[in-house]
C-alpha positions in Angstrom: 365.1 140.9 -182.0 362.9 142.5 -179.6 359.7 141.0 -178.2 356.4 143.4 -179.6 354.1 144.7 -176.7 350.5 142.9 -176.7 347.5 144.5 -177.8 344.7 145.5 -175.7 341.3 143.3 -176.6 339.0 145.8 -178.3 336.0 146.4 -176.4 332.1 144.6 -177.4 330.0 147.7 -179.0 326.4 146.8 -178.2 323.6 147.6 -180.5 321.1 150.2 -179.9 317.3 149.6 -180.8 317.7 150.6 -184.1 320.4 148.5 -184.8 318.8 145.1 -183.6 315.5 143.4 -183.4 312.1 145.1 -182.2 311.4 144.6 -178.3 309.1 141.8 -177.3 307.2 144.7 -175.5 306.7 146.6 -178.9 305.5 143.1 -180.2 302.7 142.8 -177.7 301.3 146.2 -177.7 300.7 145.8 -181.6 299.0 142.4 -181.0 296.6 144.0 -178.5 295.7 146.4 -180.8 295.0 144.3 -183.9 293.1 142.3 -181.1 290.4 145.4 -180.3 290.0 146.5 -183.6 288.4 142.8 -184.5 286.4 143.0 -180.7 285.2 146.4 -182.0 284.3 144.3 -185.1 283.0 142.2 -184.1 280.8 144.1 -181.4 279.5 146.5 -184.3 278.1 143.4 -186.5 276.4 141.8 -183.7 274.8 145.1 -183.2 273.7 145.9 -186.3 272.4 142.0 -186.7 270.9 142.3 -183.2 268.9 145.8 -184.7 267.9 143.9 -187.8 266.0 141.1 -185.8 264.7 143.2 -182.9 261.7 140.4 -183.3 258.0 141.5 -182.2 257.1 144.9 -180.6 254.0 146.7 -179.9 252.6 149.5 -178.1 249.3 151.0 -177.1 247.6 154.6 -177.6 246.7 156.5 -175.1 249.5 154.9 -173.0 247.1 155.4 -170.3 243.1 155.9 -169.8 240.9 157.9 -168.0 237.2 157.6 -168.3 233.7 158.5 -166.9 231.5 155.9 -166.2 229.0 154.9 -168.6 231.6 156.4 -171.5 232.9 155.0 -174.6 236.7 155.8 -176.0 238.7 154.6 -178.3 242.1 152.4 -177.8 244.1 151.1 -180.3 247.3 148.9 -180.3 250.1 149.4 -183.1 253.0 146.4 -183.9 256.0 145.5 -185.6 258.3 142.5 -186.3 261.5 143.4 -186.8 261.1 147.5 -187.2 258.6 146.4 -189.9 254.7 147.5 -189.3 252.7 144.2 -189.0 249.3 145.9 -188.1 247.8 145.4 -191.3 249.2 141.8 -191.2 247.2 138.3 -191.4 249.6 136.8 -189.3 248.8 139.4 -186.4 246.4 138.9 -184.0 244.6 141.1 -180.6 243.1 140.1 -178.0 241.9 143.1 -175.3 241.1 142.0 -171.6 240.8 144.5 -168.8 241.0 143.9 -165.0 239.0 144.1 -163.3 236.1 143.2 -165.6 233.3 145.3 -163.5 234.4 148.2 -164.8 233.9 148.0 -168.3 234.4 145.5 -171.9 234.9 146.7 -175.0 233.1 146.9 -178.8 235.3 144.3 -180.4 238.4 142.4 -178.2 239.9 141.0 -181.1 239.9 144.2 -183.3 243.9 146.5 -183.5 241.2 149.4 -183.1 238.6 149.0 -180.3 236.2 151.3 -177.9 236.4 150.7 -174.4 232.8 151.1 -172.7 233.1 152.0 -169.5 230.5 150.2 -167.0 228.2 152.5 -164.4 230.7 152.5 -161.4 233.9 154.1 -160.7 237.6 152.4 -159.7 240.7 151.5 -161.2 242.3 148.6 -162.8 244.6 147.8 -165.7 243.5 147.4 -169.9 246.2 144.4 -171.0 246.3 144.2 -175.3 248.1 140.6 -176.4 250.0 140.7 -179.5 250.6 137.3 -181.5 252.4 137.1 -184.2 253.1 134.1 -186.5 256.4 134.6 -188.3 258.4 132.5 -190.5 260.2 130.6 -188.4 257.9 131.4 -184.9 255.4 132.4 -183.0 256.1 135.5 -180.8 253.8 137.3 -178.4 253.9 140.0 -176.3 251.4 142.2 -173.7 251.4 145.7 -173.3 249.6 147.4 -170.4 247.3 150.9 -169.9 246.2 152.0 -166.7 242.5 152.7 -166.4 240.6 154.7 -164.4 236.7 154.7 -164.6 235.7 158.0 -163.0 232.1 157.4 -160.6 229.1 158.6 -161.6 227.8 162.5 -160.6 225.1 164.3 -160.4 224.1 165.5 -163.1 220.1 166.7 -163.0 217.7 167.2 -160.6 214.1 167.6 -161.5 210.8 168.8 -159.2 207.3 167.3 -160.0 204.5 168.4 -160.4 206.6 170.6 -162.8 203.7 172.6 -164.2 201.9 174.0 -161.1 198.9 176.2 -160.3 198.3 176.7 -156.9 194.6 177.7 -155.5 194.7 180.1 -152.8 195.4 178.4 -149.4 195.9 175.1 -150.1 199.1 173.5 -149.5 200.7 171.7 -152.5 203.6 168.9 -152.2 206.4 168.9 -154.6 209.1 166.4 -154.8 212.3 166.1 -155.8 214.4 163.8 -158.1 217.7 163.3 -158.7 219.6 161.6 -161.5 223.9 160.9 -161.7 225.6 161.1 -165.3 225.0 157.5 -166.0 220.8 158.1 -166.0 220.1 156.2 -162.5 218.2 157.5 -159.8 220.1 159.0 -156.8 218.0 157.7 -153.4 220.2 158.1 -150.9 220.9 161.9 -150.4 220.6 163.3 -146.7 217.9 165.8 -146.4 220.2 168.3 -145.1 221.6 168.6 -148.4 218.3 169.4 -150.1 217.0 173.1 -149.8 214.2 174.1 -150.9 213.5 178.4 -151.3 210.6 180.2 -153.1 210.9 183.6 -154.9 208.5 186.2 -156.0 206.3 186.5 -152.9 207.0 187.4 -149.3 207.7 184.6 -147.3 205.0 185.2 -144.9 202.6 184.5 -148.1 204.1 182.1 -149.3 205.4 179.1 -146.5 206.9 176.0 -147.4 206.5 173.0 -143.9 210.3 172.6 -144.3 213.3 174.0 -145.9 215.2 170.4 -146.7 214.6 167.0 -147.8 213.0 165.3 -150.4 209.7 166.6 -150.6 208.2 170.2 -149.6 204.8 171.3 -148.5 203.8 174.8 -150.0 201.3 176.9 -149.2 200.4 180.7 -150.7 197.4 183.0 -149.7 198.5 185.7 -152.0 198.0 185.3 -156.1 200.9 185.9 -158.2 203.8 183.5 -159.0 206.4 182.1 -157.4 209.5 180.5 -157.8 209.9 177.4 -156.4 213.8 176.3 -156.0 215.5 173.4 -154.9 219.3 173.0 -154.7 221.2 169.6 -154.1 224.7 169.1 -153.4 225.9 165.4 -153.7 229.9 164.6 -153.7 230.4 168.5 -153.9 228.4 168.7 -157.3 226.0 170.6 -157.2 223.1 171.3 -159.1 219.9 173.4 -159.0 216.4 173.9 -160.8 213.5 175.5 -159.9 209.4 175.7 -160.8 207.4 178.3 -161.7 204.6 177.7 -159.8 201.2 180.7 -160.7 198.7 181.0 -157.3 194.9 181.9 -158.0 191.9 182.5 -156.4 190.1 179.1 -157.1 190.1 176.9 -160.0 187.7 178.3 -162.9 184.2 176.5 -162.9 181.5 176.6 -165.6 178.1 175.3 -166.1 177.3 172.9 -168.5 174.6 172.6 -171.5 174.1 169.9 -174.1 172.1 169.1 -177.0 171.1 165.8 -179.0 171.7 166.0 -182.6 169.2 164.7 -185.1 168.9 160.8 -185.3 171.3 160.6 -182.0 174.2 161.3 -184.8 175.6 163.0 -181.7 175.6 165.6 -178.7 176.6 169.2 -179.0 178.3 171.2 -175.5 178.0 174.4 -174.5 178.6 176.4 -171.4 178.1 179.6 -168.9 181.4 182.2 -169.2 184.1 180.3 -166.6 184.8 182.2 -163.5 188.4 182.5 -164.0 190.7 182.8 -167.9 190.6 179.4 -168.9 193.0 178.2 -172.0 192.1 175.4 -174.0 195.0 173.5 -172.9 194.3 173.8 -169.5 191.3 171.5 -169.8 191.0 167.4 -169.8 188.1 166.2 -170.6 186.9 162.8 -169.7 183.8 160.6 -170.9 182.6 157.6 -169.4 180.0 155.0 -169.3 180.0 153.8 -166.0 182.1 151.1 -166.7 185.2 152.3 -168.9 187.0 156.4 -169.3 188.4 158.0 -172.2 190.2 161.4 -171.8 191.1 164.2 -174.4 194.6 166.2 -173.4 193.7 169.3 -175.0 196.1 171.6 -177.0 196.0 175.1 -178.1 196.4 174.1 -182.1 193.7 174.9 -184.3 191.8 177.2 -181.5 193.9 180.5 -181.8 194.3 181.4 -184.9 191.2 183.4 -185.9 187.4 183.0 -185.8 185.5 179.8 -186.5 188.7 177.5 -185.8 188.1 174.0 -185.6 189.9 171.6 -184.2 189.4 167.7 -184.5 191.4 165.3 -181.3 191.2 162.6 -182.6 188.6 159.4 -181.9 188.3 157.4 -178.6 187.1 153.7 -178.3 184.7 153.8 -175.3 183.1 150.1 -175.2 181.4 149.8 -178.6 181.5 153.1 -179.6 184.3 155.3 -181.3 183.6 158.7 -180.4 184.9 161.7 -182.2 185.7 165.1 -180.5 185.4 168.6 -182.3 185.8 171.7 -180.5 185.1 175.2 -181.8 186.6 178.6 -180.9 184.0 180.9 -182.2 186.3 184.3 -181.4 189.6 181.9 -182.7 191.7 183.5 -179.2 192.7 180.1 -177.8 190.5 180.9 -174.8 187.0 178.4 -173.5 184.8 181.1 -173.5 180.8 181.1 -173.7 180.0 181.2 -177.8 182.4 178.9 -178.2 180.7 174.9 -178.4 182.6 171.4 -178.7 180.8 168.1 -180.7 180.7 164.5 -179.4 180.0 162.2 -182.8 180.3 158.4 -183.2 180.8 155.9 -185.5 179.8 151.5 -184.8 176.7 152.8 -182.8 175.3 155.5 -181.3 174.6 156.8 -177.8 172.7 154.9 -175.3 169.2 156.6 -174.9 169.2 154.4 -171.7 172.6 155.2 -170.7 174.5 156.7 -168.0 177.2 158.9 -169.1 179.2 161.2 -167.6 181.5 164.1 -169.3 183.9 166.1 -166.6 186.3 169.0 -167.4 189.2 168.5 -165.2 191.1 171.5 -164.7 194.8 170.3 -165.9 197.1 172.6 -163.5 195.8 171.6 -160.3 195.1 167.9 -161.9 192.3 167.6 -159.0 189.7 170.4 -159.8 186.7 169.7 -161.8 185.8 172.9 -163.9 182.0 171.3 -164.8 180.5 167.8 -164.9 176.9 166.6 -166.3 175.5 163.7 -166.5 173.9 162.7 -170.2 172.1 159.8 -172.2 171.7 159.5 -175.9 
């Protein structure tokens, strides 16, 4: 019997991927991900939790404040607790401050909705609101800040006094300037070079003023007519300008006077000469006195232009122990002092002094210095 040849060993097939186990790699990378998508989870709820409880936040309108001095406007804070609206809450509370303090306070400090009243001087500084809240669980504040600025004050008017003004032929006059900023004060400290005065209306040669700038100006016209008087003052590069209308006559009207006693001293009736010049009843003063006291009467036009016979009563004036009553006719009713026309002094408590000195002056009321007539009388 013959020996059989061996057999060759039959060779170890390995298995591909599909056939065995998954990879350890493959095993990781799936791990990872299930890994982010929880992170991603996670991340999303604290989020939305953190969103929920954003706690206490508050702001302030106008974000930022700019405001002339001596102005009011209005500021007002708004907050919320957790993206809810607390400013109608009892738990909330204000409190306004502003630094620095010299430039203003405010109507209420405490209110959500306040004014902020700006002081008289200029600068800047800061308007802080404090927010408390009283939750639940805490007490949470939190500031919010405006920038302020508080603008200085300007000038704002100028004014010339004597402001109603008749000049007499050749004689100088002073006028005098005033000056107020936005905030009503007086402004004192302005260089004469930037005050300048200028008339209008009559040559200059008729019509000089002693200087051209500063506070005060010395006029004088030897023509008749009317001027204009103008001043112009620049302060801070405002400026600002006014002017007077200022009438130039011959002389101040003058008049004689004439009186009479009523019956029984009851009182003493005026009369006069024609004046010199056209004299308006509201160009006259007219004073009384007894030697040791003065009334005046400012008179007006009302009542004395209107057609003949008009009366006018101005009132009563308590001179010592009398009260003296003053009617004045206007016999022609044209508003002018003219020689039909007659004015009544009548008392009440007593009656003139048949031993007294009185004296009645018309004062002319444009110049403020001319006497149109005076007389001497007793009761």
């Amino acid at each position: 019997m013959e020996a059989s040849e061996p057999k060759e060993a039959s060779a170890v097939k390995s298995k591909g991927p599909a056939e065995g186990k998954t990879p350890m790699n493959m095993k990781v990378v799936a791990v990872l991900a299930v890994v982010v998508v929880v992170i991603v989870a996670i991340v999303a709820y604290a989020v939305l939790t953190m969103s929920a409880k954003e706690g206490l936040k508050a702001t302030v309108s106008p974000e930022s404040l700019t405001v002339n001095a001596g102005e009011n406007k209005s500021i007002e804070a708004t907050a919320s607790w957790n993206g809810d609206s607390i400013d109608d809450s009892s738990s909330v509370s204000f409190s306004w401050s502003v630094s620095d303090a010299t430039l203003g306070n405010f109507s209420d400090s405490s209110a959500r909705m306040t004014v902020f009243q700006a002081k008289k001087i200029g600068g800047a500084g800061t308007i802080t609101c404090n927010v408390t809240f009283v939750s639940e669980s805490e007490t949470s504040s939190v500031e919010v800040d405006v920038s302020l600025v508080v603008n200085a004050p300007t000038l704002a008017t100028v004014s010339v006094s004597p402001s109603h003004a008749t000049l007499v032929y050749d004689r100088p006059v002073i006028f005098n300037m005033t000056a107020e900023d936005s905030v009503g004060d007086d402004i004192n400290d302005i260089a004469d070079a930037d005050i300048t005065w200028s008339v209008w209306g009559l040559p200059q040669e008729n019509c000089s003023l002693n200087t051209t700038h500063g506070a005060s100006v010395n006029i004088t016209a030897n023509m008749t007519g009317t001027v204009l008087l103008n001043v112009t003052v620049v302060v801070d590069s405002v400026t600002k300008t006014t002017s007077v209308t200022v009438h130039v006559i011959i002389a101040a009207p003058a008049t004689a006077l004439y009186h009479s006693k009523l019956p029984a001293g009851a009182g003493i009736n005026w009369t006069w000469d024609e004046p010199s010049e056209p004299l308006e009843w509201d160009e006259l003063t007219i004073l009384l006195t007894d030697g040791s006291s003065t009334v005046n009467w400012s008179l007006t036009m009302e009542g004395l232009d209107g057609g003949a016979f008009n009366t006018s009563q101005f009132g009563y004036r308590v001179l010592g122990a009398l009260t003296i009553y003053l009617n004045i006719t206007d016999v022609d009713g044209n508003g002018a002092m003219n020689s039909t026309d007659y004015f009544l002094f009548t008392t009440s408590g007593g009656k003139f002094n048949p031993a007294g000195n009185y004296v009645m002056t018309l004062m002319y009321e444009p110049t403020e210095i001319d006497i149109v007539a005076e007389m001497a009388f007793n009761g």
